[in-house]
C-alpha positions in Angstrom: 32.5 66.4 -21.2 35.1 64.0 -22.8 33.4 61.1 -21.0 29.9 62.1 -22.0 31.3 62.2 -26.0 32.8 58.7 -25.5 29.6 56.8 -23.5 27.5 58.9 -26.6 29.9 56.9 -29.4 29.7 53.9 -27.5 25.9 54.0 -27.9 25.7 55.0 -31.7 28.2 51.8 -32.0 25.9 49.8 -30.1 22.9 50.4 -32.4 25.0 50.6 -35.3 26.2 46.9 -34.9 22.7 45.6 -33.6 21.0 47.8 -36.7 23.7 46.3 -39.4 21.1 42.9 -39.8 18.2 44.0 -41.5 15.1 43.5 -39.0 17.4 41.4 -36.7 17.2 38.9 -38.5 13.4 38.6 -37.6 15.0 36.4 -34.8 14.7 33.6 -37.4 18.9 33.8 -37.8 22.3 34.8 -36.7 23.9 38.3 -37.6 27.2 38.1 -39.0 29.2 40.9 -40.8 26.1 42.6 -41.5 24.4 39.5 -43.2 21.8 36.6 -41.7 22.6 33.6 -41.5 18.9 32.3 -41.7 18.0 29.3 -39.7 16.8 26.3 -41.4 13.3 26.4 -43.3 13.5 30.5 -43.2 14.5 32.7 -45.7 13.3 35.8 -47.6 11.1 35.9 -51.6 11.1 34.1 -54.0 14.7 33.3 -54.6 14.8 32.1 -51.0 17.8 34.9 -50.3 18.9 35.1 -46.6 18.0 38.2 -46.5 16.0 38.9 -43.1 14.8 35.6 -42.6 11.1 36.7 -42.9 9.9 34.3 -44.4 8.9 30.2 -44.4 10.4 27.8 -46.9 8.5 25.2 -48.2 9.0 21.3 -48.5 11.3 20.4 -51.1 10.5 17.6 -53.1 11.1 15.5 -56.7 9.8 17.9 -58.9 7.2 16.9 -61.1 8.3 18.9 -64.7 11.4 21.3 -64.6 14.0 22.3 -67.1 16.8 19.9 -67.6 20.0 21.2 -67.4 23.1 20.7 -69.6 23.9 16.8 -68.6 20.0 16.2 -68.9 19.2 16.1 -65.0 15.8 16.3 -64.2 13.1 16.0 -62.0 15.7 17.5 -59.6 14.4 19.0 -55.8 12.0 21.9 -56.2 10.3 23.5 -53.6 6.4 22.4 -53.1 7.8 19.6 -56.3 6.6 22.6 -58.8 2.8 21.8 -58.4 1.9 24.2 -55.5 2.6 28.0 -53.9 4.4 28.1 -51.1 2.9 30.1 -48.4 5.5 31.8 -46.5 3.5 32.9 -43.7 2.8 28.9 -42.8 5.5 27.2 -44.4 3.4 24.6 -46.4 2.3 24.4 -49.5 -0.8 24.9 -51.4 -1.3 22.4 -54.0 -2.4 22.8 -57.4 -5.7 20.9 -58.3 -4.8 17.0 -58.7 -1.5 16.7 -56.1 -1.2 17.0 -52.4 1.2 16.2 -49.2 3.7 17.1 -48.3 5.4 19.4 -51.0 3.2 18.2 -53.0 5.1 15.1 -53.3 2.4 13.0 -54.7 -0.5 13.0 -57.4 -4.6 12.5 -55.6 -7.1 10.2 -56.9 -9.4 11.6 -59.1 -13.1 12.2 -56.9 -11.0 10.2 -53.9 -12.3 6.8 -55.8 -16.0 7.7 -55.4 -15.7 5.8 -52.0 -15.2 2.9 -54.3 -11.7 2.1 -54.2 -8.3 2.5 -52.9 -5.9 5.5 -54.2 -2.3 3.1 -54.7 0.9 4.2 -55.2 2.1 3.3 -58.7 4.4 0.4 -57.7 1.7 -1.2 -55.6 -0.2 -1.4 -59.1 -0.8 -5.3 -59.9 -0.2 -6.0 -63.7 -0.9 -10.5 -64.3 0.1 -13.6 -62.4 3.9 -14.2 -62.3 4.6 -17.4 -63.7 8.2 -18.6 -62.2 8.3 -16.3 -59.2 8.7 -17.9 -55.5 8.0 -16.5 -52.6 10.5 -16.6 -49.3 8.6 -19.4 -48.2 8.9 -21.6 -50.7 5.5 -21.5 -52.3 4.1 -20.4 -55.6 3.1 -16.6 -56.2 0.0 -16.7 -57.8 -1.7 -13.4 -57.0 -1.4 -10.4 -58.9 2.3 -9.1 -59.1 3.7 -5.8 -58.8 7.0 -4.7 -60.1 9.8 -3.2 -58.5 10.4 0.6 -60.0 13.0 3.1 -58.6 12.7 5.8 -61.1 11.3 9.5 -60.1 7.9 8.6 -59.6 7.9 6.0 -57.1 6.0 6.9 -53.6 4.4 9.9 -56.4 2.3 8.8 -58.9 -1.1 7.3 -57.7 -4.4 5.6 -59.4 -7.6 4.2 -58.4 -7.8 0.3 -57.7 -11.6 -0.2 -57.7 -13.4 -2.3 -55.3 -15.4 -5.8 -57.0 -18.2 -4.1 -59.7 -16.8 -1.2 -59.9 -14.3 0.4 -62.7 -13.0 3.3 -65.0 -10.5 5.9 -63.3 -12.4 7.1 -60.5 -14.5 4.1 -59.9 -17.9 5.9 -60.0 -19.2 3.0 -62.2 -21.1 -0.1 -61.8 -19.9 -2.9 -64.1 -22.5 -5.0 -65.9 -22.2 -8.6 -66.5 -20.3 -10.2 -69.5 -21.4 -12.6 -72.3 -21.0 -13.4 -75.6 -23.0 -11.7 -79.0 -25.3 -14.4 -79.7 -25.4 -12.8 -82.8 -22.0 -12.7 -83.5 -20.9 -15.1 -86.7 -18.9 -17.9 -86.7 -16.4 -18.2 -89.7 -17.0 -22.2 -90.0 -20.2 -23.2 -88.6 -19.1 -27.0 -89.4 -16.0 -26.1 -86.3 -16.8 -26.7 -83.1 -17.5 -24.6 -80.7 -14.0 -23.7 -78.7 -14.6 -22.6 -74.9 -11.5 -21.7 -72.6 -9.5 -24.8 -71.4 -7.4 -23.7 -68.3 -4.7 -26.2 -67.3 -3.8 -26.6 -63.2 -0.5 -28.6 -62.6 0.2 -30.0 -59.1 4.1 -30.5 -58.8 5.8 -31.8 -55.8 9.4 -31.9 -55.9 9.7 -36.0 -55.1 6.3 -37.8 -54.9 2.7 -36.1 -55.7 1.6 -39.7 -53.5 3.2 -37.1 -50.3 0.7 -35.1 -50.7 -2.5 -37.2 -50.4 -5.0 -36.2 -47.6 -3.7 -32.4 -47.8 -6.3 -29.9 -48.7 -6.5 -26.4 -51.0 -8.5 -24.5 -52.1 -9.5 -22.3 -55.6 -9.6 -18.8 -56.3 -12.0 -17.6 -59.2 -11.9 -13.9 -60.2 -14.9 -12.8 -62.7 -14.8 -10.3 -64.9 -16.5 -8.2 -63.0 -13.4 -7.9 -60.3 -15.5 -10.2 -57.3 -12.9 -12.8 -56.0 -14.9 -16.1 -55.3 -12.5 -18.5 -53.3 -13.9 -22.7 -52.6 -14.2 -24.4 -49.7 -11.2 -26.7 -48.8 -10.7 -30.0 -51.1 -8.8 -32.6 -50.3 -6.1 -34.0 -52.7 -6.2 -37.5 -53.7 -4.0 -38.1 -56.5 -4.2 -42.3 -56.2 -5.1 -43.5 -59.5 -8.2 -45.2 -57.5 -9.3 -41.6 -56.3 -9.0 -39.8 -59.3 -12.4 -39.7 -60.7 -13.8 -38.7 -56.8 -11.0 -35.8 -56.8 -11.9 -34.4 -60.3 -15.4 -34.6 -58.9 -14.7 -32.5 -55.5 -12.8 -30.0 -57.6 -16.1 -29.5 -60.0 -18.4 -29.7 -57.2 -16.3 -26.8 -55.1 -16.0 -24.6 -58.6 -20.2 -24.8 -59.3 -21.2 -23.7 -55.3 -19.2 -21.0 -55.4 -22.3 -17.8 -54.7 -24.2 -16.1 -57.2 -23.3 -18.9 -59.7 -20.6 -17.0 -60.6 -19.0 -20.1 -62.2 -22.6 -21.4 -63.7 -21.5 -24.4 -65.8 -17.7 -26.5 -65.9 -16.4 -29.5 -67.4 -13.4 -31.2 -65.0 -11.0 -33.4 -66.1 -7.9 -34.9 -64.4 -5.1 -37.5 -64.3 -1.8 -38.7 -63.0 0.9 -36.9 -65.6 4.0 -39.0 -63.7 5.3 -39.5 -60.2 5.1 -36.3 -59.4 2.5 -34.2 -61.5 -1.0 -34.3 -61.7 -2.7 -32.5 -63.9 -6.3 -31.2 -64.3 -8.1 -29.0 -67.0 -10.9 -26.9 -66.4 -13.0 -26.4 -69.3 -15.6 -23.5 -69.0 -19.0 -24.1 -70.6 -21.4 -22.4 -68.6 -23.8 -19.0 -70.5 -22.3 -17.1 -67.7 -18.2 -18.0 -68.2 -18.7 -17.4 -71.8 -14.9 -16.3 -73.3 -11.3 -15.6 -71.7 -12.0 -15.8 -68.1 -8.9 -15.2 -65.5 -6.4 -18.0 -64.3 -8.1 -20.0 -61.7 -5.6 -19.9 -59.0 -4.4 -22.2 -56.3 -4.6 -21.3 -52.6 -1.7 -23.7 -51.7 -0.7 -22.1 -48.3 -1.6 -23.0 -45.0 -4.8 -21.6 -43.2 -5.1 -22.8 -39.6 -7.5 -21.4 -37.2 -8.6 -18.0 -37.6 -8.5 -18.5 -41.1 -10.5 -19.3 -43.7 -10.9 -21.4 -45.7 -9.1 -23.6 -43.1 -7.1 -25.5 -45.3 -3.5 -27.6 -44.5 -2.0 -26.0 -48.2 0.3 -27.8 -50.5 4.1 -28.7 -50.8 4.5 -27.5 -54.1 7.4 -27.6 -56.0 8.5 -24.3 -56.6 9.3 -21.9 -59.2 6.3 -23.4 -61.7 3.2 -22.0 -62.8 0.1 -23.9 -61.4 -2.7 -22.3 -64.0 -2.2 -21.6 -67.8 -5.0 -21.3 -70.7 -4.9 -24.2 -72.9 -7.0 -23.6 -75.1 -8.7 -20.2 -76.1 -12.4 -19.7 -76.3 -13.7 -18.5 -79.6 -16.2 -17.1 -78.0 -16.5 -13.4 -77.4 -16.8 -11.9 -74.0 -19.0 -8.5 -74.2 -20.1 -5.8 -72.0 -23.8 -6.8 -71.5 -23.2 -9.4 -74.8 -23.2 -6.1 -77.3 -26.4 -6.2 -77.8 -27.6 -3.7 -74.9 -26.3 -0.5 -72.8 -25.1 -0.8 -69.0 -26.9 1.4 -66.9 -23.8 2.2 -65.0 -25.6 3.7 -61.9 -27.2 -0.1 -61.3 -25.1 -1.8 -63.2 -27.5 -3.7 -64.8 -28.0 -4.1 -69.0 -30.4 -2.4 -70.7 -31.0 -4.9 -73.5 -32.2 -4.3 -77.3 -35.5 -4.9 -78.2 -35.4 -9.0 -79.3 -32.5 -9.4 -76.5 -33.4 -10.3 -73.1 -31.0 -11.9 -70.2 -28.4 -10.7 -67.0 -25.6 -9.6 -70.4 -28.1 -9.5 -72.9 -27.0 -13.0 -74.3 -30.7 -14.7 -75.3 -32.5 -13.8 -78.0 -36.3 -13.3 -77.8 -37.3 -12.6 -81.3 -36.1 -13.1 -85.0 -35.1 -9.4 -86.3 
């Protein structure tokens, strides 16, 4: 009878001790002294207590607006970053409208870019042309920069970058070509006309005469985003070859397609030993006001590439392109004198306006 009492305590012990964790721990953690210690990414409501480990935890991430504390810390870890419910069945988050990833980590594209652009991270967002910045190889940096930021938004914040005649925030619209109001006064009629001048130095760090025979090319980018780049032209900076090198610069800049560059004036000479400098002076009905930097493709393209050009020793740390001289002509969104149909993108002109942006007049009003 004694032994029956004591195998019975042994028993109520048993199921006592295997009863003093709350559901067992769900099997998602370890009983100790009566508590769970949860495994990792399990937990129980909102406060993410040990409790019986029933439940998922969500990603943690930057959070995207919190309180700050008393020493001003903020944008500390939240679970799902504070934009999203955590669903504790799955473990992941369900993002509010406008974020998404992992914890919710990061901001979407509005309309995904209307299949018109890429979604970019906010450092990978080009600003202008870097004037003194060299690359590792030793040649100029020409192409759009991007900075370097380590604050809370980096690998967060996103925004469209639209593909070539395409713009606004989610790139849904079709850009209409620039010109100037033909209407538009002049202050001093007696004045010349000003159009852009943009200035292209070739430096080389001993002798520009080291780089004769070598070829480059030019990069044009319209207003309209389209990147137009020239076939190869050979640099001939002899005094006897000047006039034929202006030339092949002019000749490359006016075949580019769609006339996109429909009327230039080239000039050039020998600055010293070891400059040469050209200016590029827009004239054409379709370059009409501040255009962007020309810029030069002074790398090497071999096979495979193209244009297949040999590139340039350049000295480095200068800027090749830089405006001169600043149109006073106006650039305008289908010349302000129509509307841009921005499903075609083509100008609806005003009655006595006719022309790709609008800029002719057909009638005195």
């Amino acid at each position: 009878m004694i032994k029956a009492i004591f195998v019975l305590s042994l028993a109520a012990f048993s199921n006592y001790a295997s009863a003093a964790c709350d559901n067992g721990c769900s099997g998602h953690g370890v009983c100790e002294c009566g508590f769970c210690l949860c495994y990792d990414n399990w937990g129980m409501g909102y406060d993410l207590d040990t409790g019986d480990c029933s439940d998922r935890i969500c990603p943690f991430e930057f959070a995207w607006v919190d309180t700050p504390d008393r020493n001003n810390d903020f944008h500390k870890y939240a679970e799902c970053a504070n934009k999203g419910i955590c669903n504790r069945e799955t473990g992941e988050c369900e993002c509010f409208e406008g974020y998404e990833g992992k914890g919710c980590q990061r901001t979407s594209c509005p309309n995904d870019c209307s299949g018109h652009g890429t979604c970019e991270y906010i450092q990978s967002l080009g600003y202008a042309n870097s004037p003194f910045n060299g690359n590792q190889e030793g040649q100029f940096v020409q192409d759009v920069q991007t900075f370097s930021l380590n604050q809370w938004d980096y690998q967060k914040t996103r925004a469209c970058v639209c593909d070539p005649e395409y713009g606004d925030v989610d790139c849904s619209k079709r850009l209409c070509p620039y010109g100037n109001d033909m209407m538009d006064a002049r202050v001093d009629r007696n004045v010349a006309v000003k159009y852009q001048v943009q200035n292209i130095w070739f430096i080389h760090e001993d002798n520009i005469d080291d780089l004769d025979g070598q070829t480059f090319a030019l990069t044009f980018k319209s207003k309209l985003n389209e990147t137009f780049t020239t076939t190869p032209i050979v640099f001939k900076p002899m005094d006897v070859d000047t006039a034929v090198f202006v030339s092949s610069i002019q000749d490359a800049l006016l075949r580019l397609p769609n006339r996109v560059i429909d009327g230039i004036e080239v000039h050039g000479d020998r600055y010293n030993s070891r400059e040469f400098h050209v200016n590029v002076t827009f004239v054409g009905d379709y370059v009409q006001g501040t255009q962007n930097l020309l810029v030069v493709e002074d790398y090497q393209c071999g096979d495979g590439c193209t244009p297949k050009i040999d590139g340039l020793n350049l000295a480095v740390f200068q800027q090749n392109t830089t405006q001169a001289t600043n149109a006073d002509y106006n650039s305008y969104e289908c010349g302000r004198r129509g509307k841009c149909d921005y499903d075609t993108g083509t100008c609806q002109c005003f009655s006595g306006f006719t022309g790709a942006s609008c800029n002719a007049c057909t009638a005195l009003i």
